[in-house]
C-alpha positions in Angstrom: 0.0 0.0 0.0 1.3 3.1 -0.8 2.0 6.2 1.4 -0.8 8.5 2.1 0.2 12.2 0.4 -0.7 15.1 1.8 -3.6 18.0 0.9 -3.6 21.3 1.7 -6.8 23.1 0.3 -6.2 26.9 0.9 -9.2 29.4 0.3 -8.4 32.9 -0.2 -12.0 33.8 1.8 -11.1 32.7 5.3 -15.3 32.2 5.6 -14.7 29.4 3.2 -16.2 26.3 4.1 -14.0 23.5 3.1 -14.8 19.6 2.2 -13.1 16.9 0.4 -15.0 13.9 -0.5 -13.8 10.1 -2.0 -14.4 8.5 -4.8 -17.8 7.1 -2.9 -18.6 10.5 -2.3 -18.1 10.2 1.8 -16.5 13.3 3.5 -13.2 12.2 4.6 -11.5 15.7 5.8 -13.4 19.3 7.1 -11.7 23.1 7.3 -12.7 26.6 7.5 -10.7 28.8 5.7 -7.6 26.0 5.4 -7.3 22.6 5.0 -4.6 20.0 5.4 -4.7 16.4 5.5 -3.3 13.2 5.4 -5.4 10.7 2.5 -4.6 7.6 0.7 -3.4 8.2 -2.9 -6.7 8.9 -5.6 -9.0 11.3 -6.8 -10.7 13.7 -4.3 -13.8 16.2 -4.9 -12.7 19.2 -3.0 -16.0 21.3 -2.5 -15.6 25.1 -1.4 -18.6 27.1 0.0 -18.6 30.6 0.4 -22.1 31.9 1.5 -24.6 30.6 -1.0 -21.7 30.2 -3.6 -20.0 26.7 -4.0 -17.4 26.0 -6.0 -16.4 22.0 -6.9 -12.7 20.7 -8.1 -11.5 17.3 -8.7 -8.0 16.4 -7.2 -5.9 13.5 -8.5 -4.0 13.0 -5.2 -0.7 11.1 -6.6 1.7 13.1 -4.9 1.7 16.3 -2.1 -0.4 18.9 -3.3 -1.4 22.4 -2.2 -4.9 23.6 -4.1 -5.3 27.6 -4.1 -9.1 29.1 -4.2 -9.8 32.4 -4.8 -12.0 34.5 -3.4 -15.6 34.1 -5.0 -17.9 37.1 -5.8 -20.3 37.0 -3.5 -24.0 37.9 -4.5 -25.1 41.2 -2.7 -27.1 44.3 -3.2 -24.2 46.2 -2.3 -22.4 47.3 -5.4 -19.0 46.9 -3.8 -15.9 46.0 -6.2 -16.5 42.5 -5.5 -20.1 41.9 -5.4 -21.7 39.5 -8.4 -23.3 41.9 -11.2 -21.7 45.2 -9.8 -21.1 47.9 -12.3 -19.3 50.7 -11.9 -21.9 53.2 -12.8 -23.9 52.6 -9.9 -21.2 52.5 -7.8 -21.4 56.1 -8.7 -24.9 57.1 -8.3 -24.9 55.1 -4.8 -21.8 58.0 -4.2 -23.5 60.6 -5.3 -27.1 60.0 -3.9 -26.0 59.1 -0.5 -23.5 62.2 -0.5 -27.1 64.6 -0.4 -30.3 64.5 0.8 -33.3 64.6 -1.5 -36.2 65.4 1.2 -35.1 66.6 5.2 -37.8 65.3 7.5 -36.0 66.1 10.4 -32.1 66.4 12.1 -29.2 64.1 13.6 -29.7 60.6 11.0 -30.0 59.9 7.6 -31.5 56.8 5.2 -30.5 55.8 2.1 -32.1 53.4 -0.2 -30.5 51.9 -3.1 -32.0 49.6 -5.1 -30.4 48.1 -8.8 -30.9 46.2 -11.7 -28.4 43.5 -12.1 -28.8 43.4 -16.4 -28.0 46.4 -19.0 -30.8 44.8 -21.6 -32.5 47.4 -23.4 -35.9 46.9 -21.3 -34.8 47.3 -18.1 -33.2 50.6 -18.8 -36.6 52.0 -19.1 -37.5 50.6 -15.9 -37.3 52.8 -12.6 -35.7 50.3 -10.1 -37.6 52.2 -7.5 -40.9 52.0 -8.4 -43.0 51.3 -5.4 -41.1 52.1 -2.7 -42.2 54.8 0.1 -41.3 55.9 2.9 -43.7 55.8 6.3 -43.0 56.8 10.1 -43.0 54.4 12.9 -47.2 54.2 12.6 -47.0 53.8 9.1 -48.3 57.3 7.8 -46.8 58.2 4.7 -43.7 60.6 4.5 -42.1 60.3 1.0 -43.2 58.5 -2.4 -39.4 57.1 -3.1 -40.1 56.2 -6.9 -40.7 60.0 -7.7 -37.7 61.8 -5.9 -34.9 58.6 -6.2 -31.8 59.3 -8.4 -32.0 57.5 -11.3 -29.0 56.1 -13.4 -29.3 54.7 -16.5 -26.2 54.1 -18.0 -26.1 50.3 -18.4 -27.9 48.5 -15.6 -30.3 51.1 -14.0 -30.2 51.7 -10.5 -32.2 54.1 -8.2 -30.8 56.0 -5.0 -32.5 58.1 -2.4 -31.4 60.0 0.5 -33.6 61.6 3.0 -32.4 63.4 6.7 -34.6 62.0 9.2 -34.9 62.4 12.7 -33.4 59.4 15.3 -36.2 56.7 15.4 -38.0 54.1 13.4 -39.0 54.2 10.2 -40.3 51.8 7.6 -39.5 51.2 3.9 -43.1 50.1 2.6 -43.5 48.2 -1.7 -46.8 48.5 -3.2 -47.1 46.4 -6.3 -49.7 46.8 -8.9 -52.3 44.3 -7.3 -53.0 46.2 -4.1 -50.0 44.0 -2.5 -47.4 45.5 0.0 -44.7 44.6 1.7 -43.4 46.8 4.9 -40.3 46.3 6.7 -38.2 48.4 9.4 -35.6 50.4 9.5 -34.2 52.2 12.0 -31.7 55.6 12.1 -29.4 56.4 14.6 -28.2 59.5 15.5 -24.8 60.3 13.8 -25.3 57.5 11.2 -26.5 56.8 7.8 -28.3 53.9 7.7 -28.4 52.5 4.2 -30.4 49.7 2.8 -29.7 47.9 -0.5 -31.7 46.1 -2.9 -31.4 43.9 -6.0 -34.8 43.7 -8.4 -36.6 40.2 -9.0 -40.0 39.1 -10.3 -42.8 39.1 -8.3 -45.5 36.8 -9.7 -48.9 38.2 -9.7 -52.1 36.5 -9.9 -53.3 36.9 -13.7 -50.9 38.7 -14.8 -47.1 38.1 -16.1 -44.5 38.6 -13.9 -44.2 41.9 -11.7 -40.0 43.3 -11.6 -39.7 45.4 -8.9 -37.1 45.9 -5.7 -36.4 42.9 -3.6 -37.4 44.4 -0.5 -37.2 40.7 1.9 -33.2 40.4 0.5 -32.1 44.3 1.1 -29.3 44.1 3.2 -28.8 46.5 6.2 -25.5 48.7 6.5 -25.2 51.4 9.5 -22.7 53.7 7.9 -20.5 56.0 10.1 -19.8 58.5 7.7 -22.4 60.4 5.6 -22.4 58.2 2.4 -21.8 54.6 0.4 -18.0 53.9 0.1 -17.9 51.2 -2.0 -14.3 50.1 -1.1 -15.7 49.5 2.1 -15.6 45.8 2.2 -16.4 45.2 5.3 -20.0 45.1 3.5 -18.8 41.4 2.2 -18.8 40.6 6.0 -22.4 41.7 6.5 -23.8 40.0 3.9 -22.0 36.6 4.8 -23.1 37.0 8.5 -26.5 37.6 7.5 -26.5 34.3 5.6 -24.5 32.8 8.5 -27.6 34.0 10.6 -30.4 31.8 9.0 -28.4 28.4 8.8 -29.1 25.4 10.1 -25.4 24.6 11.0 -22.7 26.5 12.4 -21.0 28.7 9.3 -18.4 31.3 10.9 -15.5 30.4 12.8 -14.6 32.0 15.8 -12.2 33.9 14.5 -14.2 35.6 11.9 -17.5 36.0 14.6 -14.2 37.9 16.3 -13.8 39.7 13.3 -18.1 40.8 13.0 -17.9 41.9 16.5 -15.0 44.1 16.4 -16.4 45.8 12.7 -19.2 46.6 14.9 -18.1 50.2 15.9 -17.8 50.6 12.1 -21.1 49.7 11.4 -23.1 48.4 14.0 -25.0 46.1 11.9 -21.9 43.7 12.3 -22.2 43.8 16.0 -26.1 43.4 15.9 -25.5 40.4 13.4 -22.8 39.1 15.6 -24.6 39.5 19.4 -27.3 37.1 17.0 -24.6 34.4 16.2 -23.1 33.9 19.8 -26.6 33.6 21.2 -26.6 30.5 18.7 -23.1 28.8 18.3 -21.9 30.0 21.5 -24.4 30.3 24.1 -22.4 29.1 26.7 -20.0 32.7 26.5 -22.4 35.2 28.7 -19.8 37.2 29.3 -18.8 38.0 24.9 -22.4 38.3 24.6 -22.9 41.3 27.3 -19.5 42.8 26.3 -21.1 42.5 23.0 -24.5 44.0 23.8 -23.0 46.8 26.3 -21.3 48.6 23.2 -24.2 47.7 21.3 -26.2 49.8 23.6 -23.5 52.9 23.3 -23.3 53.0 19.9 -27.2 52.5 18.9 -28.7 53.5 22.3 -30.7 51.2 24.5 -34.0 52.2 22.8 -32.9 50.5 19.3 -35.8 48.0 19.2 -33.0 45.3 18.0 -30.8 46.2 21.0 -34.1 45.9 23.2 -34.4 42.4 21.6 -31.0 41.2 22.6 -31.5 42.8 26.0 -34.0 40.3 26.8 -31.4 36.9 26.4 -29.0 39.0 29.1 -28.9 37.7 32.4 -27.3 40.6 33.9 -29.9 43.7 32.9 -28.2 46.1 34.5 -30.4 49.5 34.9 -33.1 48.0 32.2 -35.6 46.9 34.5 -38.9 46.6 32.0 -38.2 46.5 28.0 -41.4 47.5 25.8 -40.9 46.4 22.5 -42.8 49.3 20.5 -41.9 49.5 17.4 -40.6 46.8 15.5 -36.6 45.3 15.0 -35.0 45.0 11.6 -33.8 41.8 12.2 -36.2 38.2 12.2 -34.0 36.7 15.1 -34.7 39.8 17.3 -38.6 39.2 16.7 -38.0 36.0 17.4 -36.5 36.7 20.7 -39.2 39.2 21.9 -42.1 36.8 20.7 -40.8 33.7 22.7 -40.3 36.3 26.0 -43.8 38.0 24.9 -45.3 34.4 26.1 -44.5 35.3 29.9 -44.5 39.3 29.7 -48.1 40.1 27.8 -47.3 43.5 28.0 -43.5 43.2 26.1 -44.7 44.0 23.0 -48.3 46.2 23.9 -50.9 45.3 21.1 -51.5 49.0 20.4 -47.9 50.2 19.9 -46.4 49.9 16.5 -45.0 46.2 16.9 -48.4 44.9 18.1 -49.9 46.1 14.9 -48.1 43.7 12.5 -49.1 40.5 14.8 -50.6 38.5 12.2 -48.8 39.7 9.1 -45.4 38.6 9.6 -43.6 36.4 6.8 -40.5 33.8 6.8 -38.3 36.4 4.6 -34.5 34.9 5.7 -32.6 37.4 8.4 -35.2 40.8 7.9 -38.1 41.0 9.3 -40.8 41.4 6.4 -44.4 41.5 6.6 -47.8 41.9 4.8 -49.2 45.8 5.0 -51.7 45.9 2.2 -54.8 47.3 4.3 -57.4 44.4 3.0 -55.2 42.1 5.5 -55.3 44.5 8.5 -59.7 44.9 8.1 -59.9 41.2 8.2 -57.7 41.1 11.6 -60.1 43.5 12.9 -62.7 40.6 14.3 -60.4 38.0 14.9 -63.0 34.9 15.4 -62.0 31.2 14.9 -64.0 31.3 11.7 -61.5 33.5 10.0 -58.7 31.3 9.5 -57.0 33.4 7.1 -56.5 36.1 9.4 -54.6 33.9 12.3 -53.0 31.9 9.8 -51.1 28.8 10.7 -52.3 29.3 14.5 -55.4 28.9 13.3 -55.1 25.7 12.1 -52.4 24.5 14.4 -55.6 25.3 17.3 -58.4 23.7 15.7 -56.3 20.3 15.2 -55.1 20.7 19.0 -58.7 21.4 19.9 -60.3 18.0 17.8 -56.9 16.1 19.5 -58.2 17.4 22.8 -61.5 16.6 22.5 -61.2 12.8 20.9 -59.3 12.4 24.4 -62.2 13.5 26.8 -63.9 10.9 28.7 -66.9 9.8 27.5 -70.3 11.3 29.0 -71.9 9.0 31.9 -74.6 6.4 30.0 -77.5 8.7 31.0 -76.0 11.6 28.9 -75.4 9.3 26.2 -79.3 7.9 26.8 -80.8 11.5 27.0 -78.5 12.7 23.7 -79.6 9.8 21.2 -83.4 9.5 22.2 -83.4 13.8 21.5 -81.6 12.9 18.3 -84.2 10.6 17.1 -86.5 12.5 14.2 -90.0 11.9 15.9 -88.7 13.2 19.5 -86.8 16.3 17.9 -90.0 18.2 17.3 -91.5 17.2 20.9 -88.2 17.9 23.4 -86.6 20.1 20.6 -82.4 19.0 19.3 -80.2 17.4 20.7 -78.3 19.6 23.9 -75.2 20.5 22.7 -71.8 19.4 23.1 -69.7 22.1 25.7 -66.6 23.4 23.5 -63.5 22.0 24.5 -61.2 24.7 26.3 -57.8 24.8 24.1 -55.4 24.8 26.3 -51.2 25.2 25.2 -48.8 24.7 28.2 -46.3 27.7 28.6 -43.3 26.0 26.4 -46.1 25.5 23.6 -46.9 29.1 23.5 -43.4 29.7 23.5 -43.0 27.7 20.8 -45.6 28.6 18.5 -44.6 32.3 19.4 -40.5 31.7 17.8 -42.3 29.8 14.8 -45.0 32.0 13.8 -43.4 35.2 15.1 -46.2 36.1 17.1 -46.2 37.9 20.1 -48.1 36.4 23.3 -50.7 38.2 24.0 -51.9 38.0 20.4 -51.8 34.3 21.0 -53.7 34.7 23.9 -56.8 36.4 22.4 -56.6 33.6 19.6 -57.3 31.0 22.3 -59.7 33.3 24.1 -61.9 32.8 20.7 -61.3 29.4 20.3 -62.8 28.5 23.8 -65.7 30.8 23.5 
């Protein structure tokens, strides 16, 4: 048998995840970043992901060998040198339109939204890649209709890019499409920041109609900017959008060295940190200490009433001075929700069902890291009477509470045999019309033990009390 030889696989993204498989295809080695190992002489498959991008080689293993990967573009909304469709026009307009405000609504922050077409063909250069878009205060009232006051280049791939001066507070970034659809999502300024949010286009499939193109507002990736416009040699931005993918795996993605790397890009752009507080809570929830280190500058550099700070708050077991956290407005990230909605289960009053965040109980979507969800007003009149008859409006709880109520019933004990007697002779037809029907059956109390609720509240991303009124109805 001959010697093993030895394999060095050597990424140029240290994010890289690194695997080499035999000829069966079985995984016989695993890196991050680097890998060497030992193997019997044949021919490997070396697979190499970065993000969502995976790149495949095939290594004939006859001697020592060292296999170099370069660094891949990665696909973002950013149009930063090394992005995937990133054209050096917009690069420019993202400059420009960040570098001055189109509309002041107020002093201390600013927003800018960018959103870009990633192909040059003739019909998309008539297309305005912020069609749609708006801008609405914390309670959703309309402040500024984006697609007429955006920046628009068209000089190969069009792109759109809006800047507004706002006040320090919450905002949200609304998309109407032409069926009376919208999508809302948050975003939130911070004193002596920009923050920015990016956006490819895609199709949006509409009922009857061809296909809709318009800004991808679930994918927009989040940047808090401590200057006053886009640098696009900032690549720190590559970081973000690999930790935001990082964020919705399954599996653990970043090493601790780069999770190192997030948290210290945090007083940079805070975003990082926010991402980063997000991934300890996950692959290292044993390190208390990192995450309140962590969360402590969080709460210098976006202040303690950042609704996504407020939502990390809540996993910290020292508090501090925060003795009650009211979730009013809504976080821009899914995991904060998630972490206020599970909490929500034993504080009712953590998110209040009249603030801003109580408001989008039932509309909330699965939409990856961001928190998305529905605002077209025909959803909010049908959450108005929330009854156990309107499934649509409670959604999944809905139907996940009728099943547990018919479960809970077909486990009662059975009525003594003079129940049963008296209930069949009033059902027969000639006794109906003497004694009148049948007396009906009590409804069956749904009843959802505490880790339940807790349960359904992380899944469905809604809060508790909402979940409360839902089996409130149901029992009725």
């Amino acid at each position: 048998m001959s010697a093993d030889k030895t394999l060095i696989v050597q990424a140029a993204d240290e994010v890289a995840e690194i695997s080499v498989l035999n000829s069966t295809f079985d995984p016989v080695a695993r890196g991050v970043g680097r890998l060497q190992q030992a193997l019997p002489t044949g021919v490997y498959k070396v697979t190499v992901r970065v993000g969502p991008v995976v790149e495949e080689q095939l290594v004939s293993l006859d001697e020592d060998r060292t296999v170099q990967i370069a660094a891949p573009e990665i696909p973002s909304p950013i149009p930063f040198a090394s992005s995937t469709h990133s054209h050096s026009s917009q690069r420019q307009v993202a400059i420009s339109a960040s570098s001055r405000p189109r509309d002041v609504f107020g002093h201390g922050a600013s927003i800018f939204i960018f959103a870009r077409e990633t192909t040059s063909e003739d019909d998309a250069s008539q297309r305005n890649p912020a069609a749609g878009l708006s801008l609405l205060d914390e309670n959703g009232q309309l402040l500024c209709d984006i697609e007429e006051r955006a920046n628009i280049g068209s000089d190969g791939a069009p792109c759109a890019g809006w800047r507004a001066d706002v006040s320090p507070g919450a905002y949200r970034i609304r998309l109407d499409l032409p069926n009376h659809t919208s999508f809302e999502r948050a975003l939130v300024a911070t004193g002596g920041k920009q923050t920015q949010l990016f956006m490819f286009e895609r199709d949006y499939g509409l009922p009857q109609a061809e296909t809709h193109r318009a800004a991808d507002l679930a994918g927009g990736t989040v940047v808090i900017c401590a200057s006053d416009r886009f640098d696009p040699s900032d690549e720190r931005a590559r970081l973000t959008e690999l930790a935001a993918y990082a964020l919705v795996q399954k599996r653990r993605v970043l090493s601790d060295g780069l999770t190192n790397r997030l948290l210290d890009g945090k007083f940079e752009d805070p975003m990082q940190g926010l991402l980063g507080a997000h991934i300890i809570l996950r692959d290292r929830p044993e390190d208390t200490h990192l995450f309140e280190v962590v969360t402590d500058n969080l709460k210098r550099l976006l202040g303690q009433d950042h609704p996504d700070v407020q939502a990390l708050w809540l996993r910290r077991r020292n508090r501090g001075d925060v003795t009650e956290i009211r979730l009013r407005t809504p976080p821009m990230l899914r995991a904060g929700w998630d972490l206020a909605t599970e909490e929500s289960v034993r504080d009712n009053d953590l998110i209040p069902s009249e603030a801003p965040s109580g408001t989008i109980a039932f509309k909330v979507l699965a939409a990856g890291p961001w928190l998305l969800w529905r605002g077209d007003e025909q959803h909010e009149a049908e959450l108005e009477s929330l009854t156990p008859d309107v499934s649509a409006a409670a959604g999944p709880l809905a139907d996940y509470l009728k099943t547990r109520a018919r479960v809970q019933a077909e486990r009662a004990p059975a009525p003594g045999a003079l129940r049963r007697l008296n209930f069949a002779v009033r059902s027969l037809p000639g006794v109906r019309s003497v004694v009148g029907p049948p007396e009906p059956a009590s409804p069956t109390p749904v009843t959802l033990s505490v880790d339940e609720k807790a349960e359904l509240a992380r899944t469905l991303g809604i809060p508790g009390n909402a979940i409360e009124n839902v089996l409130k109805s149901f029992s009725r």
